[in-house]
TIPADREN-877380 format. One record per residue (C-alpha): x, y, z; residue in three letters. Coordinates in steps of 0.1 Angstrom, whole numbers, plus 5000, padded with zeros to 4 digits. Example, Ala and Ser with C-alpha at 12.3 -4.5 7.8 and 13.67 -1.06 7.14 Angstrom:
TIPADREN-877380
512349555078ala/513749895071ser/
//
This chain:
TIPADREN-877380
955526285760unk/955626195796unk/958226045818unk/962026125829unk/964126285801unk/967426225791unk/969926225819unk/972026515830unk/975626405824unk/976426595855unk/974326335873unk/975826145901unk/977325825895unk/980025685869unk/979325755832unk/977925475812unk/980225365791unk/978125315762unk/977525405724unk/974225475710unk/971025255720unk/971724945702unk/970324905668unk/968224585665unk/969424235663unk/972824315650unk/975524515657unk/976824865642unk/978024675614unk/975124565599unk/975024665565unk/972724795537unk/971224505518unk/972724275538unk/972223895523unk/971523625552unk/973423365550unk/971522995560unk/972122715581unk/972522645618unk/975322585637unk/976722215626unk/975621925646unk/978121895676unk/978522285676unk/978222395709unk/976022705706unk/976822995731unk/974323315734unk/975923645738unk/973723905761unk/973724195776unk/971524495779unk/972024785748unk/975624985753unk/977624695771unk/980524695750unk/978524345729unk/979324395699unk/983024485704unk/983524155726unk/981823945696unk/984324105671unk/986824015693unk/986323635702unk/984623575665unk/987923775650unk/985723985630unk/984523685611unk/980623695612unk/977823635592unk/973923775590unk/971723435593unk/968823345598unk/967623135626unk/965022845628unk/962122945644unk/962923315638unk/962023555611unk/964823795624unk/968623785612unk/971123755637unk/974823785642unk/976623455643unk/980423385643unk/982823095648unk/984923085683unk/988122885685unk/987522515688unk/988522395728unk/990722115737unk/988621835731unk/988321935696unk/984422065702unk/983422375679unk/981722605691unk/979322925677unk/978623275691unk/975323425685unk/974823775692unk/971823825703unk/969524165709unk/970324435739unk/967524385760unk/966924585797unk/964724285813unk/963723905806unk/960124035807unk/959924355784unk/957824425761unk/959824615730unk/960424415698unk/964224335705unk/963324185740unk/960423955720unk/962923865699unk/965423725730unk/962323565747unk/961823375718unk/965023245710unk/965823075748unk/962222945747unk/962322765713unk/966322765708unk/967722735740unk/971722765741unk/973922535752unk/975622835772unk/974723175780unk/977323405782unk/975923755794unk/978124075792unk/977424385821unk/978724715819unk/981124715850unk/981025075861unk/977125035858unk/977024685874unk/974624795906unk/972124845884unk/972824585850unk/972924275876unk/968624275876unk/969524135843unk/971823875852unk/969623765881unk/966723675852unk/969223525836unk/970123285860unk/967123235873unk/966523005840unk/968622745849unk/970622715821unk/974722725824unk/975723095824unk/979323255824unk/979423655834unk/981923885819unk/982424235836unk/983124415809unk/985324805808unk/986424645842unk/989624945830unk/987225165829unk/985325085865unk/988625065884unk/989225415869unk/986125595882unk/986525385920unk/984125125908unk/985824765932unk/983924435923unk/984924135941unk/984123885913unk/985223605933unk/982923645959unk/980523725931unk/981323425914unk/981123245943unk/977623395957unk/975923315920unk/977122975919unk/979123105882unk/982123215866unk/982723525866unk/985323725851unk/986724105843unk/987224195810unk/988224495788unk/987024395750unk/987924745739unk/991524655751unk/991824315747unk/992324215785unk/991323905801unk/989623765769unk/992123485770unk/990923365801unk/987123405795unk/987423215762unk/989022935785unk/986022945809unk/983222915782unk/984922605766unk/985522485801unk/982122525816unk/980422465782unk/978322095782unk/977321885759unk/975522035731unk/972621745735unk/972121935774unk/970622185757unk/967322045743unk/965022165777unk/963722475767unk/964322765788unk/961822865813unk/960723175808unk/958823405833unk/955023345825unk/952123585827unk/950623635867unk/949023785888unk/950124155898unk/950624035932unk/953023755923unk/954723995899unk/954924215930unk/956523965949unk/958623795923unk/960524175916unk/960824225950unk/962623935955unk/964923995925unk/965324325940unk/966024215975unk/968523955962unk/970224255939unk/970524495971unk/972324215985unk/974924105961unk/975824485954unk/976124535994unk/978324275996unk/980324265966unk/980524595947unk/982324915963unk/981225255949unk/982925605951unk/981125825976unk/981526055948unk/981826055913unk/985326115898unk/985326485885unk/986326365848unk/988126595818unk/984526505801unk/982726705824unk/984527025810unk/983726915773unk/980226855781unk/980127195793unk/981127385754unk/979827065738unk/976027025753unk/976127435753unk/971827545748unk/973327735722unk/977027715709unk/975927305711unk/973927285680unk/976227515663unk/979027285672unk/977326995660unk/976627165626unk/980327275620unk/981526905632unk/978926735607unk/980227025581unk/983926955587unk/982826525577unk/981626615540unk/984826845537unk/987026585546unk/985126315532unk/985126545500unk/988826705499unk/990126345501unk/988026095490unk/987526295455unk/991426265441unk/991325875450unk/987925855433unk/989625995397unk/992225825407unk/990325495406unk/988125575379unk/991725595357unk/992925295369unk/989325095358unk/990125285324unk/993525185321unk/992324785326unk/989624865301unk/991925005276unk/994924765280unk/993424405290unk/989924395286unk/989324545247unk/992524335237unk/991324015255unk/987924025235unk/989624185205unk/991623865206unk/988523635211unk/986823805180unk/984123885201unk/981224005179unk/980324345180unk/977324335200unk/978424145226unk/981824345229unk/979524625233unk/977624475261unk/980524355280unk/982524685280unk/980025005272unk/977324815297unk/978524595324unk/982224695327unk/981025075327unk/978325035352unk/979924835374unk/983325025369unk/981725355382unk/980825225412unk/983225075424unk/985425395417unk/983425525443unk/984525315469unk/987425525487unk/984625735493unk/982325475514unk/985925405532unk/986225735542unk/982625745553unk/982625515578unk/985425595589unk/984725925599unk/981325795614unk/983425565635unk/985725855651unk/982226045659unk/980725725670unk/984125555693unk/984525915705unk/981425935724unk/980326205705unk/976726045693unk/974926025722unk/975726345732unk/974326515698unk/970926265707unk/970926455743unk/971626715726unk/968826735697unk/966126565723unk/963926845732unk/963826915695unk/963026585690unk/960426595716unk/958626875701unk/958526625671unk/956826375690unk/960126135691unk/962926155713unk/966926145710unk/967325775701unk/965125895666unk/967726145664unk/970425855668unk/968625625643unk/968725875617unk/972625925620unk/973025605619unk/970925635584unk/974025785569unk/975525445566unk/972125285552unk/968825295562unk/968024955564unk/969824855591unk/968625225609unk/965125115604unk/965624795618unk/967124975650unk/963825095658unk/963124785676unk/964824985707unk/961525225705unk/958624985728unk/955825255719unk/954325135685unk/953325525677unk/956725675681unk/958325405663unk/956625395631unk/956825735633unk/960825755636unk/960525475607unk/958625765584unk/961925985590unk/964225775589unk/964225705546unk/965126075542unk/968926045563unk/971126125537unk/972925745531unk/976225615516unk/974925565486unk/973425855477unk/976226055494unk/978725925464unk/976126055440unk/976326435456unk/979826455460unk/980326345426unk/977526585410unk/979226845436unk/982426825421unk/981626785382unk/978927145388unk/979827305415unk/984127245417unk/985627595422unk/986127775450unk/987827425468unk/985227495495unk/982027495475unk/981627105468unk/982027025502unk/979427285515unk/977027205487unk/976726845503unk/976626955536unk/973327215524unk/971826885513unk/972226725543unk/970327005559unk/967626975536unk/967426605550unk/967226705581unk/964626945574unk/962326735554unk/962626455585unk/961626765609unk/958626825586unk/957526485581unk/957526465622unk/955526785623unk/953126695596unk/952326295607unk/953126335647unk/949626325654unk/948826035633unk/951225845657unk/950525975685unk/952925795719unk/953725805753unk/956725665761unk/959625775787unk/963325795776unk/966425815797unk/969525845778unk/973225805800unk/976125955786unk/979425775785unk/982925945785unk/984826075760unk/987025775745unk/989825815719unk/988925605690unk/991025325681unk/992625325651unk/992624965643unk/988924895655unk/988125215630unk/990025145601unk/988924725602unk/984924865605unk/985525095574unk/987224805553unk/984324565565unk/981924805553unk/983424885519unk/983724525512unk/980524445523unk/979124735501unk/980724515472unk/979524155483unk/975724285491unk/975324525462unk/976924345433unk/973624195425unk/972124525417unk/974924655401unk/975524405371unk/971924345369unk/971324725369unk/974224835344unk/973024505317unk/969324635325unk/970424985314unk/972424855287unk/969224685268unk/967324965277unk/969625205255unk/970525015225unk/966824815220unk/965024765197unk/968124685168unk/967125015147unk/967425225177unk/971425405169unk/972625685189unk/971126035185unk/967825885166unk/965825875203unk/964525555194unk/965225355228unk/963425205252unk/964525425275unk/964225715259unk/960525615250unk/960325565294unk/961925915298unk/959526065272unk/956225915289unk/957026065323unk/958226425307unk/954626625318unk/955226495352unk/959026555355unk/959626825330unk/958827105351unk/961327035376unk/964026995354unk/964726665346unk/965326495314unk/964826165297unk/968626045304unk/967726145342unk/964526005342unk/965525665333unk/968525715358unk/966025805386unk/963925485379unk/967325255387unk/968025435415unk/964925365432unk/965925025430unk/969225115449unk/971025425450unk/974325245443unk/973225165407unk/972425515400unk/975925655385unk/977025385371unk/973425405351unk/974525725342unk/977725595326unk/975925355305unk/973525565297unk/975625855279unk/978625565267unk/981125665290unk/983625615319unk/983625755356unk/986725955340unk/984426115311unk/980926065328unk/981626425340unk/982126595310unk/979226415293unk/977226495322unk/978126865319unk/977126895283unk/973726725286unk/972526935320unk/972627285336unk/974027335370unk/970327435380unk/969227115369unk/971926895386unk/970427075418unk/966926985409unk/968426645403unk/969826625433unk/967526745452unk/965026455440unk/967426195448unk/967426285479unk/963826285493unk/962325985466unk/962125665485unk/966025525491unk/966025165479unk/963424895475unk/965524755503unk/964225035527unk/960624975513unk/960824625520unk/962124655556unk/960024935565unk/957124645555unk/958824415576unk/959424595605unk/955924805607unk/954324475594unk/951824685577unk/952324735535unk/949425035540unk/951925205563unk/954925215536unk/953025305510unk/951825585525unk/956025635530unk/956625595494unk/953725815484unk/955126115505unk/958626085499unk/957926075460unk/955626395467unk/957526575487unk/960826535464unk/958326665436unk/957626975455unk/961227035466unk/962727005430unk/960227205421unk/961227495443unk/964727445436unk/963727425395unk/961527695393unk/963027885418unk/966227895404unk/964828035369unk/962828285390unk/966328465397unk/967528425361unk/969528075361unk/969627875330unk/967227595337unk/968227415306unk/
//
């Protein structure tokens, strides 16, 4: 790779007060499976654009003037999905809708995300534009506004983490600003809540007439390289001014508390270790206390079961068969998932501490001449954390990467980040096989994120010539922040919930799938091995025999290819049980050895159809994730069969 590498933090100026590079059209909240919803904003609406570049601080401002209350949708003329929320309607009774759009760097890039923006103001221009800079970084972010404004459309400028500017000596005479640019322009903290009052009165105030909005924006247009020449160093020219004039820097930069952390933190060597025993310390907390509420939920599904549901449809004389498929198929399967939904709460809520705290970016500095080496650099490394939540919405976040090579690569990896969903499926297995010392569960999920990691670092090796790129990457750190309690807690609720609304789909049609698949044909009665799953589990035995699986896992290993989130509560249907008992059944069917083998499978075989289809979408090629699927399946063949055979090597009972 050639080009500058990622910044020194140590480097003169503020920090950037940023977050990971942004993740596609929509924000850190986007979820797995996520269904758009339709429609465009009402006729009358007054439609307001939200930009920025990547690591302004966006997202958090949309939460804030939307409430939280957003939507995925899809928008005419787009194939994308974007963010849209409701803002408070003005005065005069007009409504008005917030679109988040992608973080972009300039009007006239060429990455996916920045196609995606050029687009939407030439075929959907906004009644308003409402553009969000970083202010401790606003020398450089105003390029951006000046392209902006340049379109002619109404525009309102909010300084955002203007706190966080005064703080490090950053002055910015937004009045003069205002008044040089011919806008409104106003200071804001969305992290704090300051000033938002005021800039929500200035968009419904300088907002016109929707029916103003039906010129399209005029884009910059392909010319010559001596009018490109020229028309930069204009913009330049015009930039030089307005910071000369309007923005006061420190001489030096403020010698921060970071600086010290940065120094034990980004350590060559204790660094990596750090990072280890901080991603180590996640599974034990998200295993020493999301387990007790998870039994603890799986008693309480039983108690409904046992005390309102079997005596409502005893009551109803509900015949046998259908009392059967109500409470031994869908109320099991979907019951035993949704016990496992403390543990998606805790999740993302200790992603949002490591996230908020400024931690990320530092781990991508960290892990980028690693990631180098591979061929990538450390917003791959990002992308892949981000993968813990769900991979879909990681994928998507490619659209950062401009170089076609290193982003299809980084979408190769990405599948094998160890996700929500398949993290309730280890710590459950973890804690059913594995339970004693207290210690043990939590390290045997952190050894399989490590196998993640290291079947990501092989695929890189293995395929980095195949996409071969040359793309630069400069990565700013921003400062250490302490994470705020209520913007953490209201991301993990929005993402538990979500998890419900978005997967209930697969779930009830999974657990009635796996249902009919164990009690048809009619003759087929327990213990005779006359089902149709049983008969599916049978015709794949040669293939999945030698590493250790079974029938009942086979069949449970076909659901979860569908989605992950289906695959216990497959389980549960499959051996007549409840999250509370699944263990115990689980226990007498398998060996430890083959839980690991198990495991180890789940992890590497293709996530979701979800992830397929995205990874289609995104690489617009179906060759390209096929040849995905076809090495994840083979390399989670291989792996099992190490850990199988391997493990009866040594004298373990392989069952």
């Amino acid at each position: 790779m050639t080009g500058p590498r990622a910044a020194d933090p140590r480097a003169a100026g503020p920090p950037a007060a940023a977050s990971p590079p942004a993740a596609g059209p929509t924000p850190a909240g986007l979820l797995c499976h996520s269904t758009p919803a339709q429609a465009p904003a009402p006729p009358g609406s007054v439609v307001v654009a939200l930009l920025g570049m990547p690591n302004t601080g966006k997202s958090t401002l949309f939460n804030r003037l939307t409430g939280g209350h957003a939507q995925i949708a899809n928008w005419p003329g787009l194939t994308v999905e974007l963010l849209r929320g409701r803002l408070p309607a003005g005065s005069d009774g007009r409504s008005y809708e917030l679109i988040d759009l992608p973080g972009i760097h300039d009007l006239s890039g060429r990455s996916e995300d920045e196609a995606i923006v050029q687009r939407f103001l030439r075929d959907s221009p906004p009644d308003l534009l409402l553009v969000v800079v970083n202010a401790t970084q606003v020398a450089s972010q105003l390029r951006l506004v000046l392209q902006l404004h340049a379109l002619g459309r109404p525009l309102l400028l909010a300084l955002n983490m203007s706190d966080e500017a005064r703080r490090f000596g950053v002055r910015i005479d937004h009045r003069g600003l205002a008044a040089a640019l011919g806008i409104p322009v106003l200071p804001v903290s969305a992290r704090h809540n300051q000033g938002l009052a005021a800039l929500l009165a200035a968009l419904q105030q300088g907002s016109p007439a929707p029916q103003a909005a039906s010129q399209a924006a005029a884009l910059p247009t392909a010319a010559q390289p001596a009018d490109l020449i020229s028309r930069d160093q204009a913009l330049e020219q015009r930039r030089s001014q307005l910071v000369e004039r309007f923005v006061v820097q420190p001489a030096q930069p403020p010698q921060l508390r970071s600086r010290r952390l940065d120094r034990l933190l980004l350590h060559p060597l204790g660094g990596p270790l750090l990072f280890l025993a901080i991603v180590l310390l996640m599974f034990q907390t998200i295993y020493a206390l999301g387990a007790p509420l998870q039994e603890l939920c799986g008693h309480l599904f039983d108690a409904l079961r046992d005390r309102l549901l079997l005596p409502l449809l005893q009551g109803l004389h509900c015949p046998e068969l259908l009392r059967s498929f109500l409470v031994d198929g869908l109320w099991l399967g979907v019951s035993t998932v949704m016990s496992f939904l403390p543990i998606i709460f805790l999740f993302y809520l200790v992603l949002a501490i490591v996230e908020d705290s400024g931690y990320l970016p530092r781990a991508a500095f960290l892990m980028d001449g690693l990631m180098q080496w591979l061929g990538l650099d450390g917003r791959a490394f990002v992308l892949q954390m981000m993968g813990f939540g769900c991979n879909v919405p990681a994928i998507m976040g490619t659209r950062v990467i401009r170089d076609r090579g290193m982003r299809l690569l980084a979408m190769l990896i990405i599948p094998f980040a160890l996700c929500q969903a398949r993290l309730t499926v280890f710590v459950f297995l973890a804690s059913v096989f594995f339970p004693k010392p207290w210690w043990v569960p939590g390290l045997v999920v952190f050894g399989f994120y490590v196998i993640s990691f290291g079947a990501a670092l092989l695929t890189a090796l293995i395929f980095k010539r195949a996409y071969p790129n040359q793309e630069a990457f400069v990565l700013e750190l921003p400062p250490y922040r302490r994470p705020s309690l209520q913007t953490m807690l209201r991301r993990a609720w929005r993402e538990m919930t979500n998890f419900m609304v978005t997967t209930r789909g697969f779930i009830v049609g999974g657990a009635a799938l796996v249902w009919l698949l164990t009690n048809l044909p009619p003759q087929a009665v327990a213990g005779a091995n006359a089902s149709f799953a049983h008969r599916i589990g049978s015709l794949f035995d040669p293939l999945l025999a030698p590493i250790g699986m079974t029938p009942d896992l086979t069949v449970a290993l076909f659901f979860g290819f569908i989605a992950k989130e289906i695959l216990l509560g497959a389980m549960a249907v499959i051996h007549h049980t409840s999250e509370a008992g699944l263990g115990a059944a689980m226990q007498a069917s398998i060996t430890p050895l083959q839980a690991l083998s198990f495991m180890t499978f789940t992890l590497l075989y293709t996530p979701c159809l979800s992830t397929v289809a995205v990874q289609i979408k995104e690489a617009k090629s179906r060759m390209f994730a096929l040849r995905s699927v076809l090495w994840s399946l083979s390399l989670a063949w291989i792996a099992a069969w190490l850990v199988f055979q391997g493990g009866r090597l040594v004298g373990l009972a392989g069952g």
